[in-house]
VOLO-357142 format. One line per 2 residues: number of its first residue (from 1); their letters; for each residue z, y, x of C-alpha. Coordinates in steps of 0.2 Angstrom, whole numbers, always signed. Last residue first. Layout:
BEGIN
NUM	a	Z Y X | ...
//
This chain:
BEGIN
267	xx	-168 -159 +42 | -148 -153 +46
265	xx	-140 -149 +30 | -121 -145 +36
263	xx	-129 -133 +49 | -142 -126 +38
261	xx	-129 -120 +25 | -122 -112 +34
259	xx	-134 -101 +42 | -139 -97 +24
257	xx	-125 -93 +19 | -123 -81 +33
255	xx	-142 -74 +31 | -138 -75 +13
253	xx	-123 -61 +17 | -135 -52 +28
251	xx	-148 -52 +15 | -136 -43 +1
249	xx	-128 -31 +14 | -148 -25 +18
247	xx	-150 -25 -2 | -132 -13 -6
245	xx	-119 -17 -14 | -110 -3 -24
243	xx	-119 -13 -41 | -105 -28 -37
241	xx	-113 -44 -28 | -108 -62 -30
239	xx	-106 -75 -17 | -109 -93 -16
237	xx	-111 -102 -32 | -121 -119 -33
235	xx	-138 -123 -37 | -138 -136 -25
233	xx	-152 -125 -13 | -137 -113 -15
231	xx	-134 -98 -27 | -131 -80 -24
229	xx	-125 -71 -42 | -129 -55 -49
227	xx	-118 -40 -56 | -115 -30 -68
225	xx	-102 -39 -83 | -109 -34 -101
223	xx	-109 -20 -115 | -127 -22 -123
221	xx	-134 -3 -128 | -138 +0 -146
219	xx	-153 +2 -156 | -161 -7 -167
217	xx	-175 -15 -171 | -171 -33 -168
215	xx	-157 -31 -178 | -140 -33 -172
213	xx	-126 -43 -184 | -110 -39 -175
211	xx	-115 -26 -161 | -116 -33 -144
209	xx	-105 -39 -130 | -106 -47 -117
207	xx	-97 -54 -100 | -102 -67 -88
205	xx	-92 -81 -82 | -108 -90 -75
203	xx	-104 -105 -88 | -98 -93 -102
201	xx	-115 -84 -98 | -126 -99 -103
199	xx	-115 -103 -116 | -117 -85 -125
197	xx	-137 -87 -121 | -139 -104 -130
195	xx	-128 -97 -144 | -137 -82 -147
193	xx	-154 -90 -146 | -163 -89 -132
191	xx	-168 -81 -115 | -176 -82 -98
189	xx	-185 -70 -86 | -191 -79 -70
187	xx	-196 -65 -57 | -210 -68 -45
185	xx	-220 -54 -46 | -206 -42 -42
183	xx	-201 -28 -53 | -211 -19 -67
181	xx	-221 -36 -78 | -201 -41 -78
179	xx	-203 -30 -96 | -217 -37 -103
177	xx	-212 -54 -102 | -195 -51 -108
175	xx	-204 -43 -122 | -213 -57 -126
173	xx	-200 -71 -123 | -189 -61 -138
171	xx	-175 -48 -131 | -169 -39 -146
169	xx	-157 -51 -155 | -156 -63 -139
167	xx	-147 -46 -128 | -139 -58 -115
165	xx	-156 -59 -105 | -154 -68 -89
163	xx	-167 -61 -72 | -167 -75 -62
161	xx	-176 -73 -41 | -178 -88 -33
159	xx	-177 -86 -13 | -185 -96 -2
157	xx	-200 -98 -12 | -211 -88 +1
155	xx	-209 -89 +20 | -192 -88 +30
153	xx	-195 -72 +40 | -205 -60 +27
151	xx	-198 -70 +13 | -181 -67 +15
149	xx	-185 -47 +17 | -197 -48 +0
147	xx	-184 -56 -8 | -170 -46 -2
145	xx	-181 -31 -11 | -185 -39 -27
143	xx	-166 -42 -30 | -160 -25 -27
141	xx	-177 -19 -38 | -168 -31 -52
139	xx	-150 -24 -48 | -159 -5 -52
137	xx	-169 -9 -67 | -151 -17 -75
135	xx	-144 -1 -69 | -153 +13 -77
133	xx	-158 +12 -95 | -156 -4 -101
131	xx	-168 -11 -115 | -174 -27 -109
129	xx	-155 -34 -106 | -142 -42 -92
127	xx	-140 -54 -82 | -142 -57 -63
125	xx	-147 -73 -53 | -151 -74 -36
123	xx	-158 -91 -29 | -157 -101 -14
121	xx	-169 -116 -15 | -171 -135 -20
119	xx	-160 -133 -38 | -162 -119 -48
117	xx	-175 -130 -60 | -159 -142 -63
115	xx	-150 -127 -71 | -162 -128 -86
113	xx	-179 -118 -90 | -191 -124 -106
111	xx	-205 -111 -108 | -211 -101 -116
109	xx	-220 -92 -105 | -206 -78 -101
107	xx	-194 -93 -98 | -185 -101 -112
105	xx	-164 -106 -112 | -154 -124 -108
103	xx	-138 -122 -100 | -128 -136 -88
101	xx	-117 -126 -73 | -114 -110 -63
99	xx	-98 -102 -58 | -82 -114 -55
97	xx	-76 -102 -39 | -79 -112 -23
95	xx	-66 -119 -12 | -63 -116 +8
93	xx	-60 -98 +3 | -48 -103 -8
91	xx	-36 -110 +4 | -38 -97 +16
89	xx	-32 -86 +5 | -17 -97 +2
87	xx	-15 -100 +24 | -15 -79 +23
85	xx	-2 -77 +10 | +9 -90 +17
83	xx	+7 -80 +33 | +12 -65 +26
81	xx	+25 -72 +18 | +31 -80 +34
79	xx	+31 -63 +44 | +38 -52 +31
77	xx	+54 -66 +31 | +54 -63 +51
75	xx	+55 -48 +48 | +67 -47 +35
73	xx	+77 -59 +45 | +77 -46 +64
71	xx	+77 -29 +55 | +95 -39 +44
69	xx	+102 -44 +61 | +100 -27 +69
67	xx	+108 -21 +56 | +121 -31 +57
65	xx	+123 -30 +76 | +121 -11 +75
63	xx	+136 -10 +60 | +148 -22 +69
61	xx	+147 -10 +84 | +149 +6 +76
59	xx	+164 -4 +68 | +171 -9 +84
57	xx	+169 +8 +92 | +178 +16 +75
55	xx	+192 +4 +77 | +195 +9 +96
53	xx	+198 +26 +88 | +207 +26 +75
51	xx	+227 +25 +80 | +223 +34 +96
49	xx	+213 +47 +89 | +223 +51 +76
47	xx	+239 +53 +88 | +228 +64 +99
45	xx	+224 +74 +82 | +242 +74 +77
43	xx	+246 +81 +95 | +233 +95 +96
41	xx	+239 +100 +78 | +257 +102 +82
39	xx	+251 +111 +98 | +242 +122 +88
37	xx	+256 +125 +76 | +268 +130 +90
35	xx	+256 +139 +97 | +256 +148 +79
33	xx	+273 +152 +78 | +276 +158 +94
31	xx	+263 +172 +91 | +268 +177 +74
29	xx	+288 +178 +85 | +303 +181 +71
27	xx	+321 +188 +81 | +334 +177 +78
25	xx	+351 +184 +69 | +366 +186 +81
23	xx	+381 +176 +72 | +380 +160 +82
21	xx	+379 +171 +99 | +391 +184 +94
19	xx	+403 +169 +88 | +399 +157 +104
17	xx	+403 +174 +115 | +421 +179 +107
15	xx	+425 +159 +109 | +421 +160 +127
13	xx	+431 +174 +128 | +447 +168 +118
11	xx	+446 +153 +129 | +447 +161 +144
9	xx	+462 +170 +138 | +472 +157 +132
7	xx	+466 +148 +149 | +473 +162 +160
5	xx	+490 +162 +150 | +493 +144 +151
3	xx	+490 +146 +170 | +503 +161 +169
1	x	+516 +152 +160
//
């Protein structure tokens, strides 16, 4: 009876402490709360880490291979087209553009002049009108002044110097006379008719233009292309010169030419 007793009253204690424990309210901790968020955060981020992170070294990698990949074909592809480019330039350069060819006009005599009378020596031919103000007088000095330098070193006659009206309405065999009377002694002034002058400069792939139905009286300025052509000893094309050019560029490209020209034309 007394051990029955002792364990009534053991448990009547214990269940007087479980009921002050379960019924005392908790007391709220700010600070608690937030290392406990912190710590909640720490681990989700080392979770994050773990889930992602060999997958973000593989994709770094796959990325720099890839990229390095695409440097390496574009480049190569730059390479090629480049060099395609370079081997088509090359190309034409071993050809001649189609410039020159058959016409038939009248010299500052009165004369009949063809292509054939080209043929035998280097010449430089430019076209252009009587009644220019500033530039056709400037080419023609051009001209006058690699001629002079040619024939200093190679004699006279190496160089033919052509001066091509493409002003026919205006530009008669008198006044073409008259007008290469200025610039070097040894000019050839030609001209013709209309159509004989039009073809002449279709061949030389020149451009003009005048007024629909020009008088010889008057007075207009003759659109047209400005520049003057170096032609071989066949009377072929070998260079053409812009109005930037100037005469010591102009002999130093006949110099090349004519270089050239000696080798494949031994004597």
């Amino acid at each position: 009876m007394a051990s029955r007793a002792i364990l009534r009253s053991s448990f009547a204690r214990s269940n007087r402490v479980l009921g002050q424990v379960s019924t005392r309210p908790m007391a709220f901790s700010p600070h608690r709360l937030v290392q406990q968020r912190l710590y909640s955060t720490k681990e989700q981020e080392m979770r994050d880490r773990n889930a992602i992170g060999p997958a973000t070294w593989r994709s770094a990698a796959l990325f720099i291979l890839t990229g390095a990949g695409l440097y390496y074909y574009f480049t190569n592809e730059k390479a090629a087209v480049i060099a395609k480019k370079e081997a088509e330039r090359a190309t034409v350069k071993t050809g001649r553009p189609a410039v020159g060819g058959p016409f038939t006009l009248i010299d500052q005599n009165g004369n009949e002049f063809t292509e054939q009378k080209l043929k035998g020596r280097w010449s430089m031919v430019y076209f252009g009108f009587t009644n220019c103000p500033d530039i056709c007088p400037e080419e023609l000095d051009k001209m006058g002044a690699v001629v002079d330098v040619a024939e200093k070193k190679y004699g006279e006659n190496i160089i033919q110097p052509i001066f091509i009206s493409c002003d026919p309405a205006r530009d008669f065999v008198d006044q073409v006379k008259k007008y290469l009377s200025e610039f070097h002694p040894r000019m050839v002034g030609l001209t013709g008719s209309y159509d004989a002058v039009k073809a002449a400069c279709k061949k030389y792939r020149v451009y003009f233009s005048t007024p629909p139905n020009a008088q010889p009286g008057d007075d207009y300025l003759v659109d047209h292309s400005i520049y003057f052509y170096l032609m071989d000893p066949n009377g072929e094309y070998v260079e053409a010169f812009g109005k930037s050019i100037e005469a010591a560029q102009v002999y130093q490209s006949f110099e090349r030419a004519k270089s050239e020209w000696d080798k494949e034309h031994p004597r």
